[in-house]
Structure formats: structure tokens, C-alpha cells
N, C-alpha and C positions, 0 to 999 in steps of 0.2 A: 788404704786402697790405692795401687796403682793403675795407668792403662794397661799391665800387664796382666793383673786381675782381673779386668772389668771384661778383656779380650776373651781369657780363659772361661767364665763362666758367661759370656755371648754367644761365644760359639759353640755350645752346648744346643740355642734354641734355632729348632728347623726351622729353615726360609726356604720359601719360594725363589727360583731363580729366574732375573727377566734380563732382557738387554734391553736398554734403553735408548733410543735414536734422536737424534737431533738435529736439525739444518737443514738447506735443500740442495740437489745437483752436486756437484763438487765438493760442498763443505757437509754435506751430511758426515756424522760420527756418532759412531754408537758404542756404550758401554755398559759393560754386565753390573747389574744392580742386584741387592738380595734383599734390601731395605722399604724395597716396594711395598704398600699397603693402599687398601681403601678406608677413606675417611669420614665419606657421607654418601646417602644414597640419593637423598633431596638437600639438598642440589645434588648432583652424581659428583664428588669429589677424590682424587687419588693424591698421595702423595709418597718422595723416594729422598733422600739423603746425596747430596755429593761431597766432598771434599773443596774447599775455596775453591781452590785451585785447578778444579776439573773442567777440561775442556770444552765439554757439552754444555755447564755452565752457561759459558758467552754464547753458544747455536740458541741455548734456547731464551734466554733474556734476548736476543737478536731476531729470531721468527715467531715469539711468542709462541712457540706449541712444542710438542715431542709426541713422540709413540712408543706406547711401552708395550715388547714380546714378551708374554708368560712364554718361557722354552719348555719341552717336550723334555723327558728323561733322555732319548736320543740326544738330544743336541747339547750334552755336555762339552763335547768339542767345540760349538758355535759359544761356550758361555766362557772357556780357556780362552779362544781369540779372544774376545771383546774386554777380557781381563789382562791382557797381556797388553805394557805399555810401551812393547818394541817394536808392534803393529804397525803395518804403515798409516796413514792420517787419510781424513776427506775419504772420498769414493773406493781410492785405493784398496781401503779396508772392508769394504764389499763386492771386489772382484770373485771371487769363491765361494759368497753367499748368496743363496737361492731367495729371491725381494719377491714380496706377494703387492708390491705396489707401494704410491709415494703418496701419503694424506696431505691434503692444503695446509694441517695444521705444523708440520714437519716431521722430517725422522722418514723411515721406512718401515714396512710391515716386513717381517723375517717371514717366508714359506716354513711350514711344519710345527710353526709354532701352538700350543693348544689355546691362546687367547690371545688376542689386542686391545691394548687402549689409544684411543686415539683424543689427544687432551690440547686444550688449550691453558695456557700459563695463566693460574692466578696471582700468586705471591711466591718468591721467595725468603723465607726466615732464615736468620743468621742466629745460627747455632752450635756453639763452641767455634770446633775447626772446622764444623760443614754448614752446608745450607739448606734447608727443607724448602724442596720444589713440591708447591701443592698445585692441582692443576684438575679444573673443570671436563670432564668426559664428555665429549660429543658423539663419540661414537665407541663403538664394543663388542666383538665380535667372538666367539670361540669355535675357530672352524676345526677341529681338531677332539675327538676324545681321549687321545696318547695322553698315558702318565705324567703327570708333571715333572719336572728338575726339581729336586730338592738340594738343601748346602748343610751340612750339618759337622759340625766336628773338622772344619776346613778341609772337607771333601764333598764332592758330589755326590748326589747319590737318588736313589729311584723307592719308590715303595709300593708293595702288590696294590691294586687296586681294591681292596677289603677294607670295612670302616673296621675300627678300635675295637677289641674286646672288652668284657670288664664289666664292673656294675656303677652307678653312682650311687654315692653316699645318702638319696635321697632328703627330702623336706627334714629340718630340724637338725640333722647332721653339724657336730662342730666342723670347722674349716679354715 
């Protein structure tokens, strides 16, 4: 098994796509995550993956908090920017994005987004070449009922608002 395998048959399973923000004033920066997940409900826990190396990283071991946007299927352009590492840095990088406000705990709220989390830093785990940020929810908001982003197959993409067809295999079913 390589990471060339393990890539191909990841990018197979739909995620959610958020951008993640971190810092205050000036050093805020934000970056598009797809590894977003909740973790606990009691206590309200969230957690997201970054690469050592990722900038937000030190914003958020540094203000102890972040905010994480669930993006809207519109805003696959907001989730290209915050993917792209040729972006400008700090505030820069939200001259052209529309902010629903700054949380005490850092980061920014993105306008139009269909969710927020607004978290304080638990623990980061050191895992392989990334580190799992898990991170206490203080607050949470879905001001929005637009379509989510979705990532699948290393494209974005949208899906109708319809739950799944189909039957389960119901009780006693092998599986």
C-alpha cells in the first residue's frame, strides 16, 4: 500500500467542506479543511487535521481558539481561495470576503456560510505528518439552509436536497 493508494481510494468518501480561521486582526488566516468532524456531543467536541507545517497551526496554539465555516455549495470559490497557497497571508486574505463578525475565541465567521463553530482549543495530537486539532464548542450557529459544499473525487460538488433512496437490509441481515 502506498500514499498513492490510500489517496485514491479517500477521495472516493464525500466530505463536508469548511474553512477554517484562526488568529485576530492582522494575523487572522483561514484555510479550507474537508477533514472536519464532530466528536462529542457532551461535552460538545469538534475536531479537523492539518499538516505540521500549516500556518493556522501556530494562530491557533497562539489564541487558543478557531472558527470553523460549513460553506454553502455556492461558495466553492471561497473554499479555491482558502485552498490556494499563493493567497496573500493575515487580513489580506479577507479583503474580498464578506466576515459575519470576529469570536473572542479567534478566526472569523465567513457571511453565507450554512454553519459555525466557534471553538476553543483542546489538545492538539500528533499524527503521522499532521495534527488533530480537537477543540471544545462554545458556540454554534446555522444561519443558513443553502446546500452544503461537498468534495468528492478531488472536485467540489453540490447535491439535491433529497435524503437517499433504497431499502436497509434490516435486523439479522449479514453485513
Amino acid at each position: 500500500m502506498t500514499p498513492a493508494d490510500l489517496r485514491t481510494v479517500a477521495r472516493r468518501l464525500p466530505t463536508g467542506v469548511t474553512v477554517v480561521t484562526g488568529g485576530r486582526g492582522g494575523e487572522t488566516h483561514g484555510m479550507t479543511v474537508n477533514s472536519f468532524t464532530t466528536l462529542s456531543l457532551t461535552p460538545p467536541l469538534v475536531s479537523f487535521s492539518v499538516r505540521h507545517t500549516a500556518r493556522i497551526r501556530g494562530l491557533i496554539e497562539s489564541t487558543g481558539g478557531f472558527t470553523v465555516n460549513v460553506l454553502a455549495a455556492e461558495q466553492a470559490g471561497l473554499a479555491g481561495w482558502f485552498a490556494d497557497r499563493n493567497r496573500p497571508t493575515g487580513a489580506d486574505s479577507f479583503l474580498a470576503v464578506e466576515t459575519a463578525g470576529a469570536p473572542a475565541a479567534g478566526g472569523v465567521r465567513i457571511a453565507g456560510a450554512v454553519g459555525h463553530f466557534v471553538c476553543r482549543t483542546v489538545r492538539l495530537v500528533e499524527a503521522g505528518d499532521h495534527v488533530i486539532v480537537i477543540g471544545s464548542v462554545e458556540e454554534c450557529e446555522a444561519p443558513s439552509s443553502a446546500e452544503p459544499l461537498l468534495f468528492v473525487d478531488g472536485e467540489f460538488r453540490s447535491l439535491p436536497g433529497r435524503p437517499a433512496g433504497g431499502t436497509s437490509p434490516g435486523p439479522g441481515a449479514a453485513g
